[in-house]
Backbone bond lengths (Angstrom), bond angles and torsions (degrees), N, CA, C in turn:
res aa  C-N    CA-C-N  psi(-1)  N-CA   C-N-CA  omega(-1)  CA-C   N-CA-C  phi
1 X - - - 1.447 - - 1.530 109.15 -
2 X 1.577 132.23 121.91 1.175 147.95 153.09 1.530 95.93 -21.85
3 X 1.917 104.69 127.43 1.584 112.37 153.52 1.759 117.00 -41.82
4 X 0.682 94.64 -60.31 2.022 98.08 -178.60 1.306 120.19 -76.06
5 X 1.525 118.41 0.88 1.622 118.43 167.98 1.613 102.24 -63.10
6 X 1.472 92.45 137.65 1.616 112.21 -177.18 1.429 102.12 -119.09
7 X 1.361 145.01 171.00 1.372 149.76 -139.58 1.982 103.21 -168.25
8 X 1.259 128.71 158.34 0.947 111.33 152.05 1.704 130.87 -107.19
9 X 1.713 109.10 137.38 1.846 115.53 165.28 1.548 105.19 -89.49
10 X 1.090 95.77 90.79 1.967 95.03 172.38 1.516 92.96 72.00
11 X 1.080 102.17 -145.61 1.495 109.83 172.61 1.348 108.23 -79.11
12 X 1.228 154.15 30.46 1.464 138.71 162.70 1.268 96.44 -100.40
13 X 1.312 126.78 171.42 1.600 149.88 -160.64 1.481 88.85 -144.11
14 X 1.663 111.92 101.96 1.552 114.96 158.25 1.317 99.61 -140.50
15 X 2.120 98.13 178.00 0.993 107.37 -161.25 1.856 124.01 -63.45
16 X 0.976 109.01 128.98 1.924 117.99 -178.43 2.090 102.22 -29.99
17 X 1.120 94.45 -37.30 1.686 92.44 -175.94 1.587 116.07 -88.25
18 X 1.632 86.99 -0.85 1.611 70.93 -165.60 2.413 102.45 -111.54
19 X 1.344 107.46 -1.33 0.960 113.09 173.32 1.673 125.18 -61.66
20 X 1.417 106.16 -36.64 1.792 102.49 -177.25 1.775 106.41 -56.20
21 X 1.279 102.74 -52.31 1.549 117.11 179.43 2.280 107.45 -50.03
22 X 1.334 105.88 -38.06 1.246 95.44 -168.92 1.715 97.48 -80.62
23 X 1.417 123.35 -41.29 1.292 126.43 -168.25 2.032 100.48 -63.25
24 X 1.167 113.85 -25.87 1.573 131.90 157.75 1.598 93.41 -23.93
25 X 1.605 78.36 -85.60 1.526 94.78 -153.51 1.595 133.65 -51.28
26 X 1.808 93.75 -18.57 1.944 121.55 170.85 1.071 84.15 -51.67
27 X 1.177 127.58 -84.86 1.608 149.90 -149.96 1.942 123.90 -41.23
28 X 1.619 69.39 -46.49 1.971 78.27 178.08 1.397 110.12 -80.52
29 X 1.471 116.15 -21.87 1.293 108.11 -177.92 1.885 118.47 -97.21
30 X 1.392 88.04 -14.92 2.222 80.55 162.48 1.151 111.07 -129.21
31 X 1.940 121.21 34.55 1.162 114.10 155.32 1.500 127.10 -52.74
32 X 1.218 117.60 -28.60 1.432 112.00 -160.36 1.961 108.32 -97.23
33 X 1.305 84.04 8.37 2.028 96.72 -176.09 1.189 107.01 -127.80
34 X 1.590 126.62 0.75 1.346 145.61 -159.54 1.529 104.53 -57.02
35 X 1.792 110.10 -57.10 1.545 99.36 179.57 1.520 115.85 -71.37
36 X 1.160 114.87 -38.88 1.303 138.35 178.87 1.835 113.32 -34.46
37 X 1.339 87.78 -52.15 1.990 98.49 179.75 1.601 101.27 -77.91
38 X 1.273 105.80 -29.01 1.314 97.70 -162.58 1.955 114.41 -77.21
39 X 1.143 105.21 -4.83 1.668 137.75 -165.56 1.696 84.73 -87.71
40 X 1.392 109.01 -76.94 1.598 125.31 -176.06 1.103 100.67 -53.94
41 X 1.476 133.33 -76.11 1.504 110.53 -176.10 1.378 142.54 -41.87
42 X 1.602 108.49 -35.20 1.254 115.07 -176.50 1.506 123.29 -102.15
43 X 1.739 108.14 9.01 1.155 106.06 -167.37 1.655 143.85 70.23
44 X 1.714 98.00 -2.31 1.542 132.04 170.27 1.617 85.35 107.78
45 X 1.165 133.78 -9.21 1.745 124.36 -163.40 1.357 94.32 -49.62
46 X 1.696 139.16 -50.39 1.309 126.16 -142.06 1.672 105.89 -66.13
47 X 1.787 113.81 -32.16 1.201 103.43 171.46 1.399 138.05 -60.82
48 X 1.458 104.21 -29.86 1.819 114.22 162.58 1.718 96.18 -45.39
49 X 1.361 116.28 -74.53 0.937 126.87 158.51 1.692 127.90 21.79
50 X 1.153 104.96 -79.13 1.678 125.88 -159.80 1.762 91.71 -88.00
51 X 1.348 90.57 -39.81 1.873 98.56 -172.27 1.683 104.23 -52.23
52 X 1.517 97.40 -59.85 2.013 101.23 -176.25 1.052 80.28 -56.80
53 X 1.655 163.92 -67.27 1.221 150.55 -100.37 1.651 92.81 -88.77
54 X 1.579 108.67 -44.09 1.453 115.00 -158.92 1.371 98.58 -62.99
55 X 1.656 105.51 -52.86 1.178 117.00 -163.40 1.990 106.26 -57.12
56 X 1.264 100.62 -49.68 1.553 85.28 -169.30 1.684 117.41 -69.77
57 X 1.699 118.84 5.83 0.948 139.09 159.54 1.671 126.15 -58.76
58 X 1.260 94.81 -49.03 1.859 116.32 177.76 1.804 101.66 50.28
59 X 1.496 90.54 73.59 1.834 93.35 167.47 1.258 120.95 -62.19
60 X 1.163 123.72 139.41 1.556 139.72 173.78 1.106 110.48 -111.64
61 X 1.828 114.96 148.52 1.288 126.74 168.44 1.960 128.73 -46.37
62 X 1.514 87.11 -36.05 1.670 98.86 163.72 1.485 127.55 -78.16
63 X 0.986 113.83 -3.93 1.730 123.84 -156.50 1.087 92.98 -100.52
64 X 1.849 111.83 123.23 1.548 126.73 -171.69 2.237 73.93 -111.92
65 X 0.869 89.28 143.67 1.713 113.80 -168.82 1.714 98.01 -122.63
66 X 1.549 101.42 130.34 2.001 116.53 176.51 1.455 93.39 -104.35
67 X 1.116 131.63 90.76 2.046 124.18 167.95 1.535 98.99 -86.82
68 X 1.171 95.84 102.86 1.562 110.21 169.35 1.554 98.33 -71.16
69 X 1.343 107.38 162.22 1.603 116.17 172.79 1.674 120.16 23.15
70 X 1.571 77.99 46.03 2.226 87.70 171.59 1.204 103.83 -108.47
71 X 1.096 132.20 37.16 1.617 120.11 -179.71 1.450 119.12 -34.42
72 X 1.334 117.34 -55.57 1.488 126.85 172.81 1.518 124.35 -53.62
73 X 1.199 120.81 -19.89 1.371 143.35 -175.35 1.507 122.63 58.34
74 X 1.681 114.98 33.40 1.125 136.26 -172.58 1.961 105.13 -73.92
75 X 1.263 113.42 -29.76 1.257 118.07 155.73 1.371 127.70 -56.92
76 X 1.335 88.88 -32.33 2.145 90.93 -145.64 1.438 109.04 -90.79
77 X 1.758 102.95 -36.91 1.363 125.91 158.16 1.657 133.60 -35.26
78 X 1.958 79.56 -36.59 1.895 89.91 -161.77 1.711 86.24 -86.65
79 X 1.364 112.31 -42.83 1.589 121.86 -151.45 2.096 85.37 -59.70
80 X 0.914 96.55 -47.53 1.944 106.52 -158.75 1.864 83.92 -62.57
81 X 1.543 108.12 -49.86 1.724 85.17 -166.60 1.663 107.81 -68.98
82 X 1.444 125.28 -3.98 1.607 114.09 177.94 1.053 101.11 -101.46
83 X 1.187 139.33 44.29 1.536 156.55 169.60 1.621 122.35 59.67
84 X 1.355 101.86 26.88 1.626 108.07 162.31 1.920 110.31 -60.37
85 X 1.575 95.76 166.04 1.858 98.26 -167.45 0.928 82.24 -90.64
86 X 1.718 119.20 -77.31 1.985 102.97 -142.09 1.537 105.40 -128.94
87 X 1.244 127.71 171.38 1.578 96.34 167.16 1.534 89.24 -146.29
88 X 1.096 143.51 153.57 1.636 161.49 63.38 1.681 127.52 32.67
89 X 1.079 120.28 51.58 1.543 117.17 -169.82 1.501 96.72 -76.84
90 X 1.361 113.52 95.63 1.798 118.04 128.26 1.339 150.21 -56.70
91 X 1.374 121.71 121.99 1.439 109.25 -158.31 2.101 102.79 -167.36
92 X 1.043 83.64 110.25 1.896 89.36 -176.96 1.564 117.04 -54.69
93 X 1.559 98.89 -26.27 1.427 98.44 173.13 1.094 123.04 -112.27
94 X 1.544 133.63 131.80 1.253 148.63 -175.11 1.191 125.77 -63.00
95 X 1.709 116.44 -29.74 1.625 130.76 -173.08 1.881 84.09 -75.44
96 X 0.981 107.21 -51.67 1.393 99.75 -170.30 1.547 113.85 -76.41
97 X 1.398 136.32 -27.31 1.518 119.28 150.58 1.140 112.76 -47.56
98 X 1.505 130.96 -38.03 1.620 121.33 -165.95 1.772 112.97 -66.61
99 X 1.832 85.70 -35.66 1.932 84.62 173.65 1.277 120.09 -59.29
100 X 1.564 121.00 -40.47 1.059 126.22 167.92 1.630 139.32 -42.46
101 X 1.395 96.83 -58.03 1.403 127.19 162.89 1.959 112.62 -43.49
102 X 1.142 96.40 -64.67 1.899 106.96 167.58 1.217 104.61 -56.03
103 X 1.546 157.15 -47.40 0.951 136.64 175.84 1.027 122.75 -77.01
104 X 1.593 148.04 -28.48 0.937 156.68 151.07 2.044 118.09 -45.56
105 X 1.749 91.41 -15.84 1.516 93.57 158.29 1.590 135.96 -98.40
106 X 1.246 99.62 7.13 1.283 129.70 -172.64 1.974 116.30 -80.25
107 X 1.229 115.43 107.12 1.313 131.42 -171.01 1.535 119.12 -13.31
108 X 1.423 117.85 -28.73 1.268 142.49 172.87 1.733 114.89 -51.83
109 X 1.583 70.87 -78.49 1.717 88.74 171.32 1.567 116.03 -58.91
110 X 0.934 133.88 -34.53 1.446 129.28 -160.16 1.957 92.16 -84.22
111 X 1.595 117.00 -44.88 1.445 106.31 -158.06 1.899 82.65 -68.67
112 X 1.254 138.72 -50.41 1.382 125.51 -172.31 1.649 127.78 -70.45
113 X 1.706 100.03 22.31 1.173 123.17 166.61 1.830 108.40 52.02
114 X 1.224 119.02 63.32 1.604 126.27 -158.48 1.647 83.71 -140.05
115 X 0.873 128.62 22.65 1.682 121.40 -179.39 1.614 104.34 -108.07
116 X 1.412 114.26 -42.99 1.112 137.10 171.74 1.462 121.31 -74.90
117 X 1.262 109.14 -14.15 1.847 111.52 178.20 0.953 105.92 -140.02
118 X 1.427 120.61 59.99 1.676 139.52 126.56 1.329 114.84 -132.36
119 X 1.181 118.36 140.42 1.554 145.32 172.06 1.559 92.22 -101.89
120 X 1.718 104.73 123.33 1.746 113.42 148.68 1.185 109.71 -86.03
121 X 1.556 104.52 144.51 1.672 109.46 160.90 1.084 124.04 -112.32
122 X 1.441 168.28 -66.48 1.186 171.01 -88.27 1.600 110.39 17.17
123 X 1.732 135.85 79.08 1.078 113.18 178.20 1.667 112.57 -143.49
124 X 1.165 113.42 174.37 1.496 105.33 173.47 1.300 102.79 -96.44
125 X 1.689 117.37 129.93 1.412 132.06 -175.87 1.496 87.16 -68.73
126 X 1.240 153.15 -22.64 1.971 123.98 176.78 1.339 99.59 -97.78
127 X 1.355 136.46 38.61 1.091 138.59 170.26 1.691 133.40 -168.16
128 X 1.736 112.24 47.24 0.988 133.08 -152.40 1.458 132.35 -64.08
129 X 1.328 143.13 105.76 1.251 97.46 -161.33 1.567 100.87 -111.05
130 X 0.993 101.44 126.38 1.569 109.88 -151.27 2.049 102.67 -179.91
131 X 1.602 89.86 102.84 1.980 97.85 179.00 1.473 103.23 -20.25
132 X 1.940 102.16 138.30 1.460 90.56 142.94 1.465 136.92 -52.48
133 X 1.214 132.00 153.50 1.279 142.80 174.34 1.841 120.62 16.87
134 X 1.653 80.91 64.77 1.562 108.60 164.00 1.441 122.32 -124.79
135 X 1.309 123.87 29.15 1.336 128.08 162.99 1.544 118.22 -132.73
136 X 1.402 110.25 132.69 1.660 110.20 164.98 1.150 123.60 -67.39
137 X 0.969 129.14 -0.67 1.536 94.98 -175.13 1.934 79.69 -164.76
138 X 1.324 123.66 174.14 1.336 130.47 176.17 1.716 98.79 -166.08
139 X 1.310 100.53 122.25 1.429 104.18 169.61 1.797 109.79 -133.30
140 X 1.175 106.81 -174.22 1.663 117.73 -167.55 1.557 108.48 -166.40
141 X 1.320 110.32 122.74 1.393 114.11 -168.80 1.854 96.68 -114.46
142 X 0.941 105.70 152.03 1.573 112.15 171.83 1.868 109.96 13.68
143 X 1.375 100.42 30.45 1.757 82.22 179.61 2.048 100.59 -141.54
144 X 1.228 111.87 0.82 1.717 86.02 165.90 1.930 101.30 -87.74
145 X 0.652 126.54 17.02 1.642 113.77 167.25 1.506 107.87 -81.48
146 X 1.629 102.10 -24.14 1.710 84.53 -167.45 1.891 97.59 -102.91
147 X 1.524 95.87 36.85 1.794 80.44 -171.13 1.596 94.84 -96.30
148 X 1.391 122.09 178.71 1.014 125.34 -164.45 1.552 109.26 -95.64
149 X 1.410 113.27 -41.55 1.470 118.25 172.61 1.339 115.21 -135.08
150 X 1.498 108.51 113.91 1.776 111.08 -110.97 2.397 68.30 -90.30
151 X 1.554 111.72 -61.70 1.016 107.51 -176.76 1.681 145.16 -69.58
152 X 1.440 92.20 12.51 1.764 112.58 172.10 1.888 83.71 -90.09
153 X 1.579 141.31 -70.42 0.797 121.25 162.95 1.271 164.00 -59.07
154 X 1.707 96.11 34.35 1.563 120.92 -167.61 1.764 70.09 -124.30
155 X 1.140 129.12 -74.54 1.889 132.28 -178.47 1.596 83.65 -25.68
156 X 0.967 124.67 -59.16 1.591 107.43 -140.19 2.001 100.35 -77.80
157 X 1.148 117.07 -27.95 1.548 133.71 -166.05 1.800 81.37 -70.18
158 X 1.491 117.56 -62.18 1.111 115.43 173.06 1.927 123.26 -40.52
159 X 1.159 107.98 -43.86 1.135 109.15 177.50 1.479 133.46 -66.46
160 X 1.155 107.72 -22.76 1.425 123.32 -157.43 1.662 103.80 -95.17
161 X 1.602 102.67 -26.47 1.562 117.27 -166.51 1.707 112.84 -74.17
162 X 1.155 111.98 142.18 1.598 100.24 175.45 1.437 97.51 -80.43
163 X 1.633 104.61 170.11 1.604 119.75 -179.94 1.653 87.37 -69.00
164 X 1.345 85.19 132.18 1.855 100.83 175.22 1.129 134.26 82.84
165 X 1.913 98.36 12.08 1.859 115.19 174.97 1.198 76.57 -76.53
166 X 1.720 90.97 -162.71 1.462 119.48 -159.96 1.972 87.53 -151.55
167 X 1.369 98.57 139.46 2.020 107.59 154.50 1.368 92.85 -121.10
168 X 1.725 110.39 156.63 1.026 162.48 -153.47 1.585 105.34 -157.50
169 X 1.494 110.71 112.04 1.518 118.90 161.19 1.521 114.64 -115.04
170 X 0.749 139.17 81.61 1.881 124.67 153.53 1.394 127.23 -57.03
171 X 0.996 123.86 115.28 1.502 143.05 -154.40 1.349 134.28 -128.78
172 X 1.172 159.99 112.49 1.558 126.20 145.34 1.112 127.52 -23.19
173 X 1.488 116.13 142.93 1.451 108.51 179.92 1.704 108.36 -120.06
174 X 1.444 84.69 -142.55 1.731 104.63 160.62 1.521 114.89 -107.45
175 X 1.623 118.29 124.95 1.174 104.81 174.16 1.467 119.86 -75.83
176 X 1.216 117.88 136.85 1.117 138.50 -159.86 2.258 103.93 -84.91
177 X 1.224 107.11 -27.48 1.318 111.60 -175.11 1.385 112.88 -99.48
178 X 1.438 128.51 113.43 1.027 121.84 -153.08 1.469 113.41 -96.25
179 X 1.141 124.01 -3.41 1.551 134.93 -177.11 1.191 103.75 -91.56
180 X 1.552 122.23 -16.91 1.573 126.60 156.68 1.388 138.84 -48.81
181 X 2.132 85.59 -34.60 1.811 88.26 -157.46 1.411 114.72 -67.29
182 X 1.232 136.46 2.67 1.476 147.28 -165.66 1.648 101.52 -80.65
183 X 1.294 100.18 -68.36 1.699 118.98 -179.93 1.769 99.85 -59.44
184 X 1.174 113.99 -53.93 1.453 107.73 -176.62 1.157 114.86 -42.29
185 X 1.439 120.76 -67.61 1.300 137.06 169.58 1.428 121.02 -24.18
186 X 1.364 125.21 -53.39 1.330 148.48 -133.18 1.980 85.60 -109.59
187 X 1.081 113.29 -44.47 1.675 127.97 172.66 1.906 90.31 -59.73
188 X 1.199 94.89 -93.53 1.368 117.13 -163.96 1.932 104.33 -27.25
189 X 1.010 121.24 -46.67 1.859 126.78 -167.09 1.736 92.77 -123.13
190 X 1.139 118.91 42.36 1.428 107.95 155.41 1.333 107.35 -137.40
191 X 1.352 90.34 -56.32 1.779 120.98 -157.43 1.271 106.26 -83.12
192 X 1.528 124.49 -39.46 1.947 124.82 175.98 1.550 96.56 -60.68
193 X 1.466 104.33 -66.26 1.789 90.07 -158.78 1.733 111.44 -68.89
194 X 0.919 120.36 -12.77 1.483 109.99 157.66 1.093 129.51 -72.84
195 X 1.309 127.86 -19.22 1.708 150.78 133.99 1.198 107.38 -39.67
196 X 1.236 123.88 -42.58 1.615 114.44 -174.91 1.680 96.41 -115.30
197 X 0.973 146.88 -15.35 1.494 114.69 139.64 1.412 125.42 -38.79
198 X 1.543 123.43 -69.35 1.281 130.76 -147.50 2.029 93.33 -79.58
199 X 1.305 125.42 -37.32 1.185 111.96 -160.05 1.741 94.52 -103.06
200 X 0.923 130.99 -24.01 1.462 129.51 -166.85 1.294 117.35 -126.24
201 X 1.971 109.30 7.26 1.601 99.59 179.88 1.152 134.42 50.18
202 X 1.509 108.93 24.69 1.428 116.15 177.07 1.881 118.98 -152.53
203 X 1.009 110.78 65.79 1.386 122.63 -169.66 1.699 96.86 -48.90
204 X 1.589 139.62 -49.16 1.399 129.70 -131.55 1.465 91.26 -85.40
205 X 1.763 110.64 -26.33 1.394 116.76 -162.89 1.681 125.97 -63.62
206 X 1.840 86.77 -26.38 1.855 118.29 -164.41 1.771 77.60 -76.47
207 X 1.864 105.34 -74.65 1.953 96.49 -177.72 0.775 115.15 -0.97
208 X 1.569 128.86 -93.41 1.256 151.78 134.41 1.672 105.95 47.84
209 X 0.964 72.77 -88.48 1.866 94.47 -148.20 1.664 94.94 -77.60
210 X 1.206 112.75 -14.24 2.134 125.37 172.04 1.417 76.18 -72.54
211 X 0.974 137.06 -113.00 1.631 146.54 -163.18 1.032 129.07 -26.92
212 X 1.555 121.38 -22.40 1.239 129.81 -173.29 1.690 95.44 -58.78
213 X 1.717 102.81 -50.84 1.487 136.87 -157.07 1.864 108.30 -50.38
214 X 1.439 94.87 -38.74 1.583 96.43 153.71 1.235 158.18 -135.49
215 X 1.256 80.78 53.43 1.892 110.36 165.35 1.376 89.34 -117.21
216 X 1.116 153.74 -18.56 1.826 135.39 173.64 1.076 96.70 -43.54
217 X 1.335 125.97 148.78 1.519 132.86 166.63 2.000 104.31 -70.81
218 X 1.510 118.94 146.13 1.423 142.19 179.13 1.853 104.13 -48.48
219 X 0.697 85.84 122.13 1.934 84.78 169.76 1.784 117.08 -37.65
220 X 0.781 117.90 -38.80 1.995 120.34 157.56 1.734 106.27 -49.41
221 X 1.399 111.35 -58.48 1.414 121.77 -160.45 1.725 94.43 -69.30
222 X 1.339 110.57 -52.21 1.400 106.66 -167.66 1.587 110.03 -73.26
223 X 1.301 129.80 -23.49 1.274 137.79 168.45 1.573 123.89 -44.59
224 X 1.711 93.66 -53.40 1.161 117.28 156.87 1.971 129.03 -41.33
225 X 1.566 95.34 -44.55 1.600 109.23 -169.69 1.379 87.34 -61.04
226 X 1.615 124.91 -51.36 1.351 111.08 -137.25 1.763 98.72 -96.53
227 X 1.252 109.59 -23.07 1.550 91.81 144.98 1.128 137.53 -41.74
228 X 1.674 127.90 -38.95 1.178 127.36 -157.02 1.238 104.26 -89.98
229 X 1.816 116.33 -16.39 1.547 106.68 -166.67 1.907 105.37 -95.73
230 X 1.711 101.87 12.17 1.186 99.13 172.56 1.777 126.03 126.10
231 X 1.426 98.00 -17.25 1.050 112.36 -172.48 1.835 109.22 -87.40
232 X 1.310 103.05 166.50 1.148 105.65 -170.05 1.292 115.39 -123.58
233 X 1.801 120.33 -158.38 1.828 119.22 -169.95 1.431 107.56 10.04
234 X 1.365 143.59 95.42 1.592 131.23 -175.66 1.585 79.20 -137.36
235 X 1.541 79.53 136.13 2.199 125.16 -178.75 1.234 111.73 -143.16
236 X 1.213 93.89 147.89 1.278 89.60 -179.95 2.054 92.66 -147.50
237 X 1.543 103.26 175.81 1.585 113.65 -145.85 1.382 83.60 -152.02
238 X 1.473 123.65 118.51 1.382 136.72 173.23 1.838 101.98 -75.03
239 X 1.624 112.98 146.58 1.610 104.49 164.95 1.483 83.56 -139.96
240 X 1.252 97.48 142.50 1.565 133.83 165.49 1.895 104.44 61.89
241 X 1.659 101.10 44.19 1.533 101.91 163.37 1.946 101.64 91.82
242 X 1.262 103.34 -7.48 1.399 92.03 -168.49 1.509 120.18 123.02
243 X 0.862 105.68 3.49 1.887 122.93 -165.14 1.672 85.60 -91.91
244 X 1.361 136.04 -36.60 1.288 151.42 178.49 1.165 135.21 -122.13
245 X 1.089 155.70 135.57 1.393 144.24 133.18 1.511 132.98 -130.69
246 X 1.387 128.88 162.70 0.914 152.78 154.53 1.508 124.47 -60.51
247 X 1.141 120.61 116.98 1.732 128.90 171.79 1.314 91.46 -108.14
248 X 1.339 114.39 149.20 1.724 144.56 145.33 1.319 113.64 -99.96
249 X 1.132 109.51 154.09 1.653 111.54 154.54 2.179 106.48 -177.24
250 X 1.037 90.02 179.59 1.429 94.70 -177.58 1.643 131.36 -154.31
251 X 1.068 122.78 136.69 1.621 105.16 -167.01 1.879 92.29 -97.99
252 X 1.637 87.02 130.13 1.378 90.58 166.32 1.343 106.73 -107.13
């Protein structure tokens, strides 16, 4: 990457090196309200959400699972209770493994034996360190939008997968309904960061992460990415009109 390549934070244009460190700093500061906003923002939708996600996943007892950007372990939890084996929580930020980690100590988790079949990592998803093609399955919930080089870490998801895993992205998308985009808008840059002022003490962080949502590339465009990094059959499944979706794909 060129010294003077710049990248986008939401809508700001900064430097390419200097984004992993700022998307850091989102993270550490509404880790500890993380599920909490995410309840308020979405109206509980994201859990429908993760559920179709699991489901169109179909965990198996053999299936060692890579959850990129699960710090919270809202993936790993759901995947292990639909009878997935083990899972791998990846996550660049640490405040948010620790949330994870605490819930996973929680009386719940321990009697459904999910304390013991997750491994934390601390890592950057475009830079994994993790064997080639020793995981089944690799998924990513709300966190390759905020990566920095979104398709070196689509190569690497590719890399890690055995011939005949499967990735899974859940994402923001493009809304698909266009008589929406007014209200969306008006929700999304009014109504989040005042959500994350009043409940999480952090209004700039909610901005943030509203904006991030549209600069992601369109479900066509991103379909496209994950073709290019190698992967194959890739579908994808709109939720809630386009406000979300689901990608598939698979390394053959």
């Amino acid at each position: 990457m060129a010294p003077d390549a710049s990248t986008d934070f939401g809508f700001q244009s900064v430097p390419w090196a200097e984004k992993t460190a700022r998307v850091r700093e989102v993270f550490d500061s509404v880790a500890g309200r993380y599920d909490v906003m995410n309840d308020l923002m979405s109206g509980g939708l994201h859990r429908f959400w993760k559920a179709a996600f699991i489901t169109w996943l179909r965990p198996r007892a053999e299936m060692h699972l890579l959850d990129l950007a699960g710090g919270t372990g809202d993936i790993a939890f759901r995947f292990l209770a639909a009878g997935g084996g083990r899972v791998t929580v990846a996550d660049i930020n640490q405040e948010m493994l620790l949330v994870g980690q605490k819930r996973a100590q929680t009386w719940r988790a321990k009697r459904r034996g999910m304390t013991s079949a997750i491994d934390w990592l601390c890592a950057n998803g475009e830079s994994l360190p993790i064997p080639d093609a020793s995981v089944d399955a690799v998924t990513c919930a709300f966190g390759i939008r905020n990566m920095t080089d979104k398709a070196q870490a689509l190569s690497e998801m590719h890399r890690v997968l055995k011939p005949g895993g499967r990735f899974m992205c859940l994402e923001f998308s493009r809304l698909a309904l266009p008589g929406l985009a007014g209200l969306y808008d008006k929700y999304s840059f009014q109504v989040v960061p005042r959500l994350g002022r009043m409940v999480a003490g952090d209004e700039a962080s909610y901005r943030y992460l509203a904006e991030s949502i549209r600069t992601f590339p369109d479900q066509e465009t991103f379909a496209a990415m994950i073709t290019d990094a190698g992967l194959d059959n890739v579908s994808y499944r709109n939720l809630a009109g386009g406000i979300a979706a689901m990608h598939s794909a698979w390394r053959i």
